[in-house]
Backbone as a chain_set.jsonl record, in Angstrom:
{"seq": "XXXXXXXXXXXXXXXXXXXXXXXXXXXXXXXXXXXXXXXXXXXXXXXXXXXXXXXXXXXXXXXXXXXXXXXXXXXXXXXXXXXXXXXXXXXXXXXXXXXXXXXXXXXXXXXXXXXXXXXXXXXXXXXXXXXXXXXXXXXXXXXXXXXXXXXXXXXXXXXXXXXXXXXXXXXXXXXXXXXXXXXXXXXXXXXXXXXXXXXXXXXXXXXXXXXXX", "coords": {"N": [[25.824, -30.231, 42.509], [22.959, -27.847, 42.462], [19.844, -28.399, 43.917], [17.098, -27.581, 41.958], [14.505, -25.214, 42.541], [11.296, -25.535, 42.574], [8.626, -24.115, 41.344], [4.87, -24.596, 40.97], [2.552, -22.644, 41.505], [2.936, -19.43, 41.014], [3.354, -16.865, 43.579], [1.771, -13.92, 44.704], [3.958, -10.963, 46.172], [6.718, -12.134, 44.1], [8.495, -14.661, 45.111], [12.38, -14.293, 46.109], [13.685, -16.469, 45.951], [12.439, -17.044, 42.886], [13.459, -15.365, 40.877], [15.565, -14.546, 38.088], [18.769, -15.125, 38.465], [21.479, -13.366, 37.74], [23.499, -14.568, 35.775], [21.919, -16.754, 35.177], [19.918, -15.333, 33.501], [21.308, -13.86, 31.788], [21.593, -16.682, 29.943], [19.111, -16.904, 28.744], [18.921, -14.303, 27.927], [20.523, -11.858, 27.18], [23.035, -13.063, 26.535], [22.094, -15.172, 24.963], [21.85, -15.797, 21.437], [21.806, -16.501, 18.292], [22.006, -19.7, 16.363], [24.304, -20.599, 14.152], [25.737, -22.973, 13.299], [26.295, -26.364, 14.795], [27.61, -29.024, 16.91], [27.838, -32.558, 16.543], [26.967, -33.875, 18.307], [23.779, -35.144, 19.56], [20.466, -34.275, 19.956], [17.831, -35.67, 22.1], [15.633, -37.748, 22.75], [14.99, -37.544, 25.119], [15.973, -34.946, 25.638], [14.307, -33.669, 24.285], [11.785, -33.709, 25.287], [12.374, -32.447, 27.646], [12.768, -30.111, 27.086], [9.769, -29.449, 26.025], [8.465, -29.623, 28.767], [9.024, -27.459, 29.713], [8.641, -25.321, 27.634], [5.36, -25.694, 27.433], [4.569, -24.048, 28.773], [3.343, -21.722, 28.062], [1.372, -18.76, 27.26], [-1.53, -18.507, 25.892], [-4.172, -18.029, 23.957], [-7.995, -18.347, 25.546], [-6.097, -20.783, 26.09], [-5.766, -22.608, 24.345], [-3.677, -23.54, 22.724], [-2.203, -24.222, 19.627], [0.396, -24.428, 18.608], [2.217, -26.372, 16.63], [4.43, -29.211, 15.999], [7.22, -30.529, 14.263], [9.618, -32.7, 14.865], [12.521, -32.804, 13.537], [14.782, -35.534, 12.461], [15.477, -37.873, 11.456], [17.607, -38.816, 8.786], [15.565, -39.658, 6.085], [13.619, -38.195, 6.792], [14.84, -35.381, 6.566], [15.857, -35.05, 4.138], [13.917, -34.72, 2.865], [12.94, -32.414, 4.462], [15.271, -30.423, 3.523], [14.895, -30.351, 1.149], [12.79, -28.311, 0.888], [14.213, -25.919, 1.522], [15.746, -22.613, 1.29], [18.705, -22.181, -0.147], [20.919, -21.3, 1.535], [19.805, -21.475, 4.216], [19.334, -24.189, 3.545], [21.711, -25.114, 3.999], [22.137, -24.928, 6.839], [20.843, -26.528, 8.282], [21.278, -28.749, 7.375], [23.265, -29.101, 8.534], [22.467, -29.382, 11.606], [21.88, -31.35, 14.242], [19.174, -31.662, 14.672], [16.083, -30.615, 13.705], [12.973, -28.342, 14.357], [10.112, -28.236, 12.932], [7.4, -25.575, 12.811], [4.116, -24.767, 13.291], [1.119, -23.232, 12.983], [-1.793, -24.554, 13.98], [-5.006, -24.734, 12.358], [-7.215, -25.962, 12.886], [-7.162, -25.406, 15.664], [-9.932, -25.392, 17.75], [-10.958, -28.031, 18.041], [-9.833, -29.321, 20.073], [-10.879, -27.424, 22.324], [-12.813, -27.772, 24.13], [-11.445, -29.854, 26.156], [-9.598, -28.279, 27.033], [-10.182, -26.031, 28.16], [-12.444, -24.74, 30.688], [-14.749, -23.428, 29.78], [-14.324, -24.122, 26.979], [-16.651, -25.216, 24.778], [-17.965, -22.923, 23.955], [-16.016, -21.57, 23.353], [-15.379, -22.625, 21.046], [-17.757, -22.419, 19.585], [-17.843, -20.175, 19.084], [-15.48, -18.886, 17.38], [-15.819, -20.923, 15.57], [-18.363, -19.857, 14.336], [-17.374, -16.986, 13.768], [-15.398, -17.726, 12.142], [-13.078, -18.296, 9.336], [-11.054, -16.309, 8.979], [-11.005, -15.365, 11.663], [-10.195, -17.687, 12.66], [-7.497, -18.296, 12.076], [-6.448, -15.748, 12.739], [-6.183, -16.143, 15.552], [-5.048, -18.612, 15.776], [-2.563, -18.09, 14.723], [-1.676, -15.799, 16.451], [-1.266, -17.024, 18.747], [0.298, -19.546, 18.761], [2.947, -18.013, 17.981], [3.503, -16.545, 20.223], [3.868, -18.636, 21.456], [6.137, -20.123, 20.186], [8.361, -18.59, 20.95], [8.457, -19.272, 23.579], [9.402, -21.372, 23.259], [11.809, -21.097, 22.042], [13.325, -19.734, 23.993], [12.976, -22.25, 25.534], [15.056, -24.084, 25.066], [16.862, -22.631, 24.935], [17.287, -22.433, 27.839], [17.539, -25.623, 28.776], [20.221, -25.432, 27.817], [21.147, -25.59, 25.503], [21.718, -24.174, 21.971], [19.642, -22.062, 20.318], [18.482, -21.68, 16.55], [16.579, -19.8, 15.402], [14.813, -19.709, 11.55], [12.938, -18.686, 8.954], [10.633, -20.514, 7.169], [10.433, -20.744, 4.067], [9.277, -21.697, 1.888], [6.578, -22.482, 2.494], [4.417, -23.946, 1.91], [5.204, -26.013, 1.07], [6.597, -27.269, 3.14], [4.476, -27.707, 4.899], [2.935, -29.588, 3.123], [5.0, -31.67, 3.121], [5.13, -32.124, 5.668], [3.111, -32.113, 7.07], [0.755, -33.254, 6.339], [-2.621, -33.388, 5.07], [-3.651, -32.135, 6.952], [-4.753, -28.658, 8.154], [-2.802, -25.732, 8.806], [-0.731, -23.258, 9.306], [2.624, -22.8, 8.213], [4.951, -21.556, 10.231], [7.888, -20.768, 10.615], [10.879, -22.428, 10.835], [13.659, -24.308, 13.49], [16.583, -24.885, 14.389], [18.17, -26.886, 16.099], [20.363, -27.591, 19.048], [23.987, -28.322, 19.944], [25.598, -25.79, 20.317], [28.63, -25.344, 18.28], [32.347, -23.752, 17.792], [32.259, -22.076, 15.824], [29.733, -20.936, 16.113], [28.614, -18.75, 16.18], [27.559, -15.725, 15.018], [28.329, -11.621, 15.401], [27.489, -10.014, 17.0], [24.518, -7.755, 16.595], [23.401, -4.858, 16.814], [20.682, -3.553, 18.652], [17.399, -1.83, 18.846], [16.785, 1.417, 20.512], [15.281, 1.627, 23.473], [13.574, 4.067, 23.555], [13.126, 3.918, 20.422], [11.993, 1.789, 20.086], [9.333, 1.702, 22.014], [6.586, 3.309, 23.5], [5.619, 5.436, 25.947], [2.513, 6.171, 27.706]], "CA": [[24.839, -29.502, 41.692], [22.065, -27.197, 43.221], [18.611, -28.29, 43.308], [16.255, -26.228, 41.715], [13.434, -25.09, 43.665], [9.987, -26.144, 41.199], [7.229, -23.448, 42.091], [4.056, -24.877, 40.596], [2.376, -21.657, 41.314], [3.906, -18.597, 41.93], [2.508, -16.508, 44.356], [2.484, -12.487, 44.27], [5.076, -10.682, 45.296], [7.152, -12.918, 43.802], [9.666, -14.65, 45.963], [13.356, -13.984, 45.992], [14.371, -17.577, 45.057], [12.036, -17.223, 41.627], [13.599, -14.357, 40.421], [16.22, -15.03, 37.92], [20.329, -14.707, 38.753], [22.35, -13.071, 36.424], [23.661, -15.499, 34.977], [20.286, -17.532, 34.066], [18.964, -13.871, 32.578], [22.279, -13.81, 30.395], [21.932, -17.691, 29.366], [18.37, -16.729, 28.144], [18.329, -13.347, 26.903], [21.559, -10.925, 26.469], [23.637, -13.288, 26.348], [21.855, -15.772, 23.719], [22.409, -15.511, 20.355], [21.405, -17.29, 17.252], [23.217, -20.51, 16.58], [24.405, -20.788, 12.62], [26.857, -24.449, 13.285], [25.92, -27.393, 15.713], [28.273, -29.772, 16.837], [27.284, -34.193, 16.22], [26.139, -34.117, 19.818], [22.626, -35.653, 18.94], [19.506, -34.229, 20.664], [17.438, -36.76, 22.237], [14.057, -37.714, 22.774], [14.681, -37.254, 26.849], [15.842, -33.476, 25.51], [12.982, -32.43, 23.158], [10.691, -33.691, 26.57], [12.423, -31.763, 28.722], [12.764, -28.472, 25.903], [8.286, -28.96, 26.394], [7.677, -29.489, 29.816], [9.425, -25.722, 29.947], [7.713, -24.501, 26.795], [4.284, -25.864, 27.436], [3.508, -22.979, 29.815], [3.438, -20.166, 27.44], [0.083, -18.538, 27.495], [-2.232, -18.801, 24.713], [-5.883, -17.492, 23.903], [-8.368, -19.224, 26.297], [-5.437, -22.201, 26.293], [-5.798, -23.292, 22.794], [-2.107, -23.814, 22.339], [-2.672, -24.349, 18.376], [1.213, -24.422, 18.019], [2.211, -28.257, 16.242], [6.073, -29.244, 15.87], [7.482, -32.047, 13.883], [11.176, -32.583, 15.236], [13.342, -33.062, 12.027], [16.046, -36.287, 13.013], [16.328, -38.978, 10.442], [17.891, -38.776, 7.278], [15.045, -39.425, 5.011], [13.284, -36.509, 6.73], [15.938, -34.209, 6.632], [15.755, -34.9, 3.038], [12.289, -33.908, 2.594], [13.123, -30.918, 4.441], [16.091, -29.456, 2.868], [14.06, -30.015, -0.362], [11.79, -27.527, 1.401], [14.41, -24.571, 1.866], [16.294, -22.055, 0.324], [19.933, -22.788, -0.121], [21.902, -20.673, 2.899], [18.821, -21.956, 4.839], [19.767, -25.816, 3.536], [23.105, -26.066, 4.716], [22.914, -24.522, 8.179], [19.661, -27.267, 8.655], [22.212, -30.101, 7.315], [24.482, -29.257, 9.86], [22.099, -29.28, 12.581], [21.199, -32.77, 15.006], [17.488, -31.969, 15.008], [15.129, -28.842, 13.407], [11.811, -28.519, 14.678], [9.366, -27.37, 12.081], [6.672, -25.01, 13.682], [3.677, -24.725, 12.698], [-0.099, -23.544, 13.149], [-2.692, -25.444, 13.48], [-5.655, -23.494, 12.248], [-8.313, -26.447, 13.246], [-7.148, -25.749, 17.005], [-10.629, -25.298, 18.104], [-11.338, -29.091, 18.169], [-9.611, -29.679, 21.614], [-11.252, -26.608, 23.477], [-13.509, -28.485, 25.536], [-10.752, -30.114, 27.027], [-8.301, -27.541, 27.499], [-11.004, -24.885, 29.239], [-13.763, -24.747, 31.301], [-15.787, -22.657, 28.654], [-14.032, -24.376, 25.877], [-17.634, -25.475, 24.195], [-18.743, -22.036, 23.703], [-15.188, -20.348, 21.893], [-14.886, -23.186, 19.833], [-18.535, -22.203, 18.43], [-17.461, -18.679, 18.841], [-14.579, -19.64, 16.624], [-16.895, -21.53, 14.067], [-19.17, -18.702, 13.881], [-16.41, -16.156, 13.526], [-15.018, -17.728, 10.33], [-12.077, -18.865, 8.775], [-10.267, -15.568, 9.338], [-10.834, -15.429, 12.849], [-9.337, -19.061, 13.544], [-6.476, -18.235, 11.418], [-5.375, -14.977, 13.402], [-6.19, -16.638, 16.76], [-4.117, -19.53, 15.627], [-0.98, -17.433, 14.47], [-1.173, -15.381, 17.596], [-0.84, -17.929, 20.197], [1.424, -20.156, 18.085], [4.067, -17.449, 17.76], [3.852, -17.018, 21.481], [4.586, -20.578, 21.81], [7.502, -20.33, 19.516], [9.181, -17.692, 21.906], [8.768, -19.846, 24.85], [9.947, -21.926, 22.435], [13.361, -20.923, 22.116], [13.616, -19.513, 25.563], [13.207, -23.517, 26.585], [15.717, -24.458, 24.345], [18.226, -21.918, 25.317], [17.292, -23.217, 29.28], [18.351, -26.68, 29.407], [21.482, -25.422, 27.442], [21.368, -25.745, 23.849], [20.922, -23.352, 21.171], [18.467, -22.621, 18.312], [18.651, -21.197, 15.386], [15.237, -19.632, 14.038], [15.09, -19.794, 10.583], [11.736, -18.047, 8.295], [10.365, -21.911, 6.236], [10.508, -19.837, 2.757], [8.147, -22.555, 1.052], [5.448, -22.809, 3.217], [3.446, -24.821, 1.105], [6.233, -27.606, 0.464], [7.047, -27.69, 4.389], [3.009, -28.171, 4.971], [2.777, -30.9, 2.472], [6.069, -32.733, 3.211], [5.236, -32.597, 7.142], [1.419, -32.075, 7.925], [-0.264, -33.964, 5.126], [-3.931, -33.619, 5.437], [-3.405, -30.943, 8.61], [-4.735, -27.203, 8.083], [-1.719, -25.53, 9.515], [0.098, -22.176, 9.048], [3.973, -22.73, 8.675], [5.756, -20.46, 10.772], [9.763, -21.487, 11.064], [11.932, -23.726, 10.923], [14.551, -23.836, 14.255], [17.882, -25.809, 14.29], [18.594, -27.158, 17.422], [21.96, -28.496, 19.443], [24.379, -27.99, 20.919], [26.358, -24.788, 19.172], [29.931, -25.039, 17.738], [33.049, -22.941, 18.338], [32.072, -21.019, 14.858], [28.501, -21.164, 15.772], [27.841, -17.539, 16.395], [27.939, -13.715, 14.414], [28.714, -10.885, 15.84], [26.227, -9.548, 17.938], [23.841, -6.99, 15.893], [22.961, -3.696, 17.364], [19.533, -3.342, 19.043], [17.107, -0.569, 18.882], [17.183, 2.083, 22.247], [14.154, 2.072, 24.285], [12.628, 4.777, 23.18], [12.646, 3.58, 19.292], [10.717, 0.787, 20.777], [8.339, 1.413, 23.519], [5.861, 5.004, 23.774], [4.745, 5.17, 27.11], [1.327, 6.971, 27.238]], "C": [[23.68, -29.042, 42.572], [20.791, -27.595, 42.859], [17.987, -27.748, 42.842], [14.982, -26.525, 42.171], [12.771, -25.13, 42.316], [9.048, -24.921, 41.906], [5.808, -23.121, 41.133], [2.898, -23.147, 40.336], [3.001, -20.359, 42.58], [3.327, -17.414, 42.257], [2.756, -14.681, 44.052], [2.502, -11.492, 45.974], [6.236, -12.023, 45.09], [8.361, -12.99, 44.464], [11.066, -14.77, 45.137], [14.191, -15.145, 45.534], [13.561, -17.648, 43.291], [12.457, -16.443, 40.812], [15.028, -14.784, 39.671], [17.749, -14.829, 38.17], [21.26, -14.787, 37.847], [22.982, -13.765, 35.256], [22.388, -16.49, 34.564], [20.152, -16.185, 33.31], [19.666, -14.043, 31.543], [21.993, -15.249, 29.398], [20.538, -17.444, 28.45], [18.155, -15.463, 27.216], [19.702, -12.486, 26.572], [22.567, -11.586, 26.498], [23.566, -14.893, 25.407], [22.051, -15.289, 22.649], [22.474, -16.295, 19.418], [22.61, -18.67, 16.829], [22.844, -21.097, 15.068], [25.092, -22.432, 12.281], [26.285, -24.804, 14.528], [26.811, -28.227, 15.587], [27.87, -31.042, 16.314], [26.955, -34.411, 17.522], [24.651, -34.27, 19.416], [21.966, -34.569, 20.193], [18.114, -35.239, 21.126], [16.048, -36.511, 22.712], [13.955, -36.72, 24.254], [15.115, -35.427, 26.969], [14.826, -32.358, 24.89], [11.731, -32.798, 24.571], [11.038, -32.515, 27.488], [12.177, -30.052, 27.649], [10.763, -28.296, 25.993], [7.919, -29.09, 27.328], [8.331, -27.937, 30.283], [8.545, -24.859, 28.746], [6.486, -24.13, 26.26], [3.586, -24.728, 28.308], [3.332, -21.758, 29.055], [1.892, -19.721, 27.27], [-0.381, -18.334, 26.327], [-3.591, -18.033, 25.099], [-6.726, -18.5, 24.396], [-7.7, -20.841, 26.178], [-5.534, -22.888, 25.374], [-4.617, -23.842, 22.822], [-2.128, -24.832, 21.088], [-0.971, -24.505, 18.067], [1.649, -26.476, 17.508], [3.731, -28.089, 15.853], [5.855, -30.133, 15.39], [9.339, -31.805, 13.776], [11.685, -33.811, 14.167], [14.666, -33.683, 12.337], [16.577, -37.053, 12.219], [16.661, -38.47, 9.516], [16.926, -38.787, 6.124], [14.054, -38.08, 5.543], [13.779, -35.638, 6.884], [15.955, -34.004, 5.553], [14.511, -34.19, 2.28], [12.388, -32.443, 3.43], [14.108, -30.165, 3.842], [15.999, -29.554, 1.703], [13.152, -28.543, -0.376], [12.178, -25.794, 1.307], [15.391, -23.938, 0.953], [18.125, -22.417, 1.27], [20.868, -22.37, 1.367], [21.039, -21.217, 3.9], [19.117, -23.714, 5.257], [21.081, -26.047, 4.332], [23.503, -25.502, 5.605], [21.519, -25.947, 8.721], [20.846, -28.864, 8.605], [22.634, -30.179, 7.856], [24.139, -29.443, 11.436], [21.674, -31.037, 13.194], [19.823, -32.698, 15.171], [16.853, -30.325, 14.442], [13.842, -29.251, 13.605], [11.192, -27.507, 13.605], [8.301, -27.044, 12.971], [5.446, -24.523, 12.716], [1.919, -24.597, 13.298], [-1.58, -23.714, 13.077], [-4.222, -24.713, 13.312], [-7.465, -24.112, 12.76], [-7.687, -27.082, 14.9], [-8.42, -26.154, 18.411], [-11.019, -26.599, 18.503], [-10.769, -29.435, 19.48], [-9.933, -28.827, 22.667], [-11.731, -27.081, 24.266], [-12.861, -29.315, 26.37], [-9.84, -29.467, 27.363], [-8.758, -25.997, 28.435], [-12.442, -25.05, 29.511], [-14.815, -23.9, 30.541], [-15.404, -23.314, 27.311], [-15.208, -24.251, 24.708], [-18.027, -24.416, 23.066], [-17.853, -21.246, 23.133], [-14.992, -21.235, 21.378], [-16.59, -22.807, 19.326], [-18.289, -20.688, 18.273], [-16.33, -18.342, 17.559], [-15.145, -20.188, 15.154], [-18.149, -20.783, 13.922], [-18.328, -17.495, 13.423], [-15.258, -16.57, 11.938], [-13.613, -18.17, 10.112], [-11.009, -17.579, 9.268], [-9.731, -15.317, 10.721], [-9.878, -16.227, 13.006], [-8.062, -18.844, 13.291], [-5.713, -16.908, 12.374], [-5.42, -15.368, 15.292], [-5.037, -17.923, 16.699], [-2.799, -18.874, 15.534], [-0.599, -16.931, 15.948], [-0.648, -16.587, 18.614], [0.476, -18.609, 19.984], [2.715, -19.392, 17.966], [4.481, -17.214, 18.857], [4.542, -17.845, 21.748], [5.487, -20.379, 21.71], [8.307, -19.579, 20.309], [9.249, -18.346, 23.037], [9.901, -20.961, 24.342], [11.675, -22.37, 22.345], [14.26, -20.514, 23.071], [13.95, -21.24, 25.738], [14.361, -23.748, 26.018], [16.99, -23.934, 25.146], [18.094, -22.667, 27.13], [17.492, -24.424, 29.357], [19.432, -26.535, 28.493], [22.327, -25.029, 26.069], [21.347, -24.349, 23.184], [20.47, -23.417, 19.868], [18.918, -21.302, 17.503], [17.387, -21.095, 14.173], [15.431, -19.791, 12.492], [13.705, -19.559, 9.889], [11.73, -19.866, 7.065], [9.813, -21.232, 4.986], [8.952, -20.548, 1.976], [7.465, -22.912, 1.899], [4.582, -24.101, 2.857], [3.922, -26.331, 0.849], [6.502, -28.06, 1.595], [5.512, -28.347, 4.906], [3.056, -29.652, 4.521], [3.77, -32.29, 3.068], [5.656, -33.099, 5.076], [3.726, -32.358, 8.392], [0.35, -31.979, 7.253], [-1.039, -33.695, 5.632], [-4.516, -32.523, 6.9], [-4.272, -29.511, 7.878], [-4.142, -26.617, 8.543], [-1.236, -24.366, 8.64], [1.797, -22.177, 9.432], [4.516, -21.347, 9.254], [7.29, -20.124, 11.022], [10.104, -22.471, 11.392], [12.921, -23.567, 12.467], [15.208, -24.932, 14.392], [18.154, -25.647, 15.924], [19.694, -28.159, 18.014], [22.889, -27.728, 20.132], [25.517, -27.32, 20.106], [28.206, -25.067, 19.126], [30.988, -24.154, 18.201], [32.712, -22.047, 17.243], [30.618, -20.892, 14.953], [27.604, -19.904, 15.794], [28.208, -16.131, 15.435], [27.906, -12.989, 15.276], [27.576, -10.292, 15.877], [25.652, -8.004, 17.183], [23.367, -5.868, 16.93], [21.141, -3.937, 18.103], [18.551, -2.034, 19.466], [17.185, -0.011, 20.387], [15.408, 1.347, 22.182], [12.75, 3.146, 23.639], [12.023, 5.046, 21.644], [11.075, 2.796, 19.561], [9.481, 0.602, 21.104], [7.754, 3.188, 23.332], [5.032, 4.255, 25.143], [3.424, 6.482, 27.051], [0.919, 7.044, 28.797]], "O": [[23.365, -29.825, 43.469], [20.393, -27.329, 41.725], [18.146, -26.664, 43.402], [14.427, -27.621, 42.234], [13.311, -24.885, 41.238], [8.859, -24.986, 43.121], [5.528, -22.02, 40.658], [2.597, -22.685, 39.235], [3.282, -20.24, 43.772], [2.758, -16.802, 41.354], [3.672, -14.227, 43.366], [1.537, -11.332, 46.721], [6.474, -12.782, 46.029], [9.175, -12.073, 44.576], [11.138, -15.156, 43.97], [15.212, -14.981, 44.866], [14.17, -18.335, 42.471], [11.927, -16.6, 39.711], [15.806, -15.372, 40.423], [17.836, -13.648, 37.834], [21.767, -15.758, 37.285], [22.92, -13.488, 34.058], [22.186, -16.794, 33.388], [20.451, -16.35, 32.127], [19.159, -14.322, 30.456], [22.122, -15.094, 28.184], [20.721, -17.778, 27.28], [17.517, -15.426, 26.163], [19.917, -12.513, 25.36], [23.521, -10.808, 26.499], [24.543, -15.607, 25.182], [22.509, -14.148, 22.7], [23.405, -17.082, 19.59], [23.827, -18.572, 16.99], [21.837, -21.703, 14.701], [24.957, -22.976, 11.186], [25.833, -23.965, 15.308], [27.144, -28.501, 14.433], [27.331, -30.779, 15.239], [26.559, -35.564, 17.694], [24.264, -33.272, 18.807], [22.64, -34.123, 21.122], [17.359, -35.481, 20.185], [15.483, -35.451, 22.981], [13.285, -35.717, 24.5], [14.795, -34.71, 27.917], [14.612, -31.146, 24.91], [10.812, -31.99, 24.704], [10.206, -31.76, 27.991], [11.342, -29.164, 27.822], [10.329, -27.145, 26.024], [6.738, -28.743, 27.356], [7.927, -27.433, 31.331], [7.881, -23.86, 29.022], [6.158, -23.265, 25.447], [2.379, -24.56, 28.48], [3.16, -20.723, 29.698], [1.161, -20.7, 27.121], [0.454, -17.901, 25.532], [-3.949, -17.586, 26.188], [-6.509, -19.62, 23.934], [-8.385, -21.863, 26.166], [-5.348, -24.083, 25.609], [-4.724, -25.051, 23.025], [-2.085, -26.045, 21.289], [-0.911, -24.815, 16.877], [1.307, -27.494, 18.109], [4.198, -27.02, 15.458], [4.832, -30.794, 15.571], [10.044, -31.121, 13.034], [11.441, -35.008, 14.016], [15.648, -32.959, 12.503], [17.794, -37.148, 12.06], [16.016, -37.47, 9.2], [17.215, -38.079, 5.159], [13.799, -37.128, 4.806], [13.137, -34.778, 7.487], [16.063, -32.801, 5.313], [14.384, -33.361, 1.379], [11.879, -31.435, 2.94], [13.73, -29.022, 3.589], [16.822, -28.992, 0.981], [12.902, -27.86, -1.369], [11.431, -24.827, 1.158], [15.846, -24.542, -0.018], [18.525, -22.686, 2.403], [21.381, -23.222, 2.093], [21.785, -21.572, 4.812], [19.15, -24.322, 6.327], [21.363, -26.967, 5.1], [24.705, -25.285, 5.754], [21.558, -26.1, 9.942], [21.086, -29.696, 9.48], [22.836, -31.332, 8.236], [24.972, -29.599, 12.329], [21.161, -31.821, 12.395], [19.24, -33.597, 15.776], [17.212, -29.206, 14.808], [13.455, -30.333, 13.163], [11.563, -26.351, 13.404], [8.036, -27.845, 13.868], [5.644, -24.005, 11.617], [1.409, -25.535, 13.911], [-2.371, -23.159, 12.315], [-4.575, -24.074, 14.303], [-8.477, -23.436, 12.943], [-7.638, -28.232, 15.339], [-8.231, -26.766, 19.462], [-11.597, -26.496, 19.585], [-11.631, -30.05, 20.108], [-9.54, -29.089, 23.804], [-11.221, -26.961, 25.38], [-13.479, -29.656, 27.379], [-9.049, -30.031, 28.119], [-8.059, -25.213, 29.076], [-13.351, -25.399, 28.758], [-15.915, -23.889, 31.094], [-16.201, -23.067, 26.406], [-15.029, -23.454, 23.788], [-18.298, -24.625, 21.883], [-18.255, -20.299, 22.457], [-13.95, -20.975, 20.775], [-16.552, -23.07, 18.124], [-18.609, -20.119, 17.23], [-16.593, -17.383, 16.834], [-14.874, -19.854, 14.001], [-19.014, -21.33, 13.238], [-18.841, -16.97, 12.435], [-14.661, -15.887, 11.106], [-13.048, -18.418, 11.177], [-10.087, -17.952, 9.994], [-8.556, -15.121, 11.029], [-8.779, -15.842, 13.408], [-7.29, -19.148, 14.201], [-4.534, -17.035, 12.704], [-4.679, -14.812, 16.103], [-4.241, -18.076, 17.625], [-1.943, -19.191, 16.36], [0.364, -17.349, 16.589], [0.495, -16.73, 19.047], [1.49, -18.441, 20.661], [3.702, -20.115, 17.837], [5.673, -17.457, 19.046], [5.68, -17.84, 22.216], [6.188, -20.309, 22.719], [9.38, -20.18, 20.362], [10.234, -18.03, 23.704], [10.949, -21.285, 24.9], [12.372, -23.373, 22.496], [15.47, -20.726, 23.142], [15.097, -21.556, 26.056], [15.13, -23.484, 26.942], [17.836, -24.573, 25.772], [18.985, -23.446, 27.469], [17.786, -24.569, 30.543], [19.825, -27.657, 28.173], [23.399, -24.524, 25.737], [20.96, -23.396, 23.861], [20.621, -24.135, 18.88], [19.517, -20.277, 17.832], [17.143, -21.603, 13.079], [16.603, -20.092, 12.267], [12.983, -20.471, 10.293], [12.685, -20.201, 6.364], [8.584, -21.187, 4.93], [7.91, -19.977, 1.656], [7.785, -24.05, 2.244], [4.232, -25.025, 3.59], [3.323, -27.367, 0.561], [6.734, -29.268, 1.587], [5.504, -29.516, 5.291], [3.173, -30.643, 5.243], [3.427, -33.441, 3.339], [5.895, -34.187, 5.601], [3.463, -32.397, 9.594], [-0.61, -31.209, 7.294], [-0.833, -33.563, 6.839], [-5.579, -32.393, 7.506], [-4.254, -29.649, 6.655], [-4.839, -26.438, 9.542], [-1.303, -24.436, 7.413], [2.266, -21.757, 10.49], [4.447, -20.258, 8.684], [7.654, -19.141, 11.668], [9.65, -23.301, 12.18], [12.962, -22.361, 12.708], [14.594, -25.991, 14.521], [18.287, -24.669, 16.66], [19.888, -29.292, 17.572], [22.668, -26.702, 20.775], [26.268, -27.964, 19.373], [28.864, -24.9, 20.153], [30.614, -23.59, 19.23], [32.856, -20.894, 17.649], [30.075, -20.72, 13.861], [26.396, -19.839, 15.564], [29.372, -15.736, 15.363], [27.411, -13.487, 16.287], [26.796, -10.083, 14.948], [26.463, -7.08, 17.251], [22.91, -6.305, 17.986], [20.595, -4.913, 17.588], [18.932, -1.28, 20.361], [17.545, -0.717, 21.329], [14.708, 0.838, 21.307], [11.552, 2.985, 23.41], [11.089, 5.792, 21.351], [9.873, 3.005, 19.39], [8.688, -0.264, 20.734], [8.522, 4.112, 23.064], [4.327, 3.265, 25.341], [3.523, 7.524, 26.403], [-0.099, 7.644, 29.141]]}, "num_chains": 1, "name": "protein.A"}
């Protein structure tokens, strides 16, 4: 097995070992692909560590990183979540070894002063700016997250299976009592099936997309 080179920071122009090889690009992006069935291969603590020391780098608004997970394993909370969802929703979650509920946190501001050297001064920027503010500073970053999110996921191997948490309000309650928190998805995670995939959906061109100016 090939070591992999670690490059703490990466310098610019970016060297020729950081750059990814075809096959990594495919395992993360055109050749991922939503995962509907999970085998009984469990996911383990020593995998949801390694799935955040890859998804902790995703960049956030002065480093807030407001996103909050609660990884969905035992039985009685599996029960409390597939109380939570709508039915085609329930029984691809039943079938899964672990769903991380995602979710964010809208009183992120309370750890700024340790997460930036100005922290002090946008968390009163933040609590002068109002309830609305925190709330679209919170979503943004948090949805970030969630994309590194599933990138990590797909990188040590596995795959996920976003999923929209229909009842917001019932996933809140059942899994971040007493929290202020904006549910954002549900994602089923494991290690995918031989029926675990659909048939690959069209994608818009380029120039639907993207206006260059």
């Amino acid at each position: 097995m090939t070591e992999r080179i670690q490059h703490p920071v990466v310098p610019s122009p970016v060297p020729e070992e950081c750059v990814l090889a075809p096959g990594d690009a495919d395992l993360l992006f055109g050749g991922a692909r939503t995962a509907y069935a999970f085998t009984d291969e469990s996911v383990t603590d020593a995998d949801l560590h390694a799935i955040y020391e890859l998804a902790q780098w995703a960049p956030t608004a002065v480093n807030a990183q407001p996103l909050r997970v609660v990884a969905v394993r035992s039985e009685p909370a599996r029960e409390r979540l597939l109380d939570c969802l709508p039915r085609g929703n329930r029984e691809q979650a039943a079938g899964a070894p672990l769903t991380l509920v995602c979710a964010a946190d809208r009183a992120f501001a309370d750890a700024l002063p340790r997460l930036h050297p100005r922290g002090e001064r946008y968390r009163d920027l933040l609590e002068s700016g109002g309830e609305q503010m925190r709330e679209r500073w919170a979503r943004t970053s948090a949805l970030v997250q969630v994309g590194f999110l599933i990138m990590a996921i797909r990188a040590i191997g596995m795959a996920a299976g976003p999923m929209n948490g229909d009842d917001a309000q019932a996933l809140a309650r059942a899994f971040f009592p007493e929290q202020d928190v904006e549910i954002l998805l549900v994602i089923n995670v494991g290690r995918p099936s031989a029926d675990a995939f659909q048939k690959r959906n069209p994608r818009l061109t380029f120039e639907e997309a993207y206006k260059v100016e």
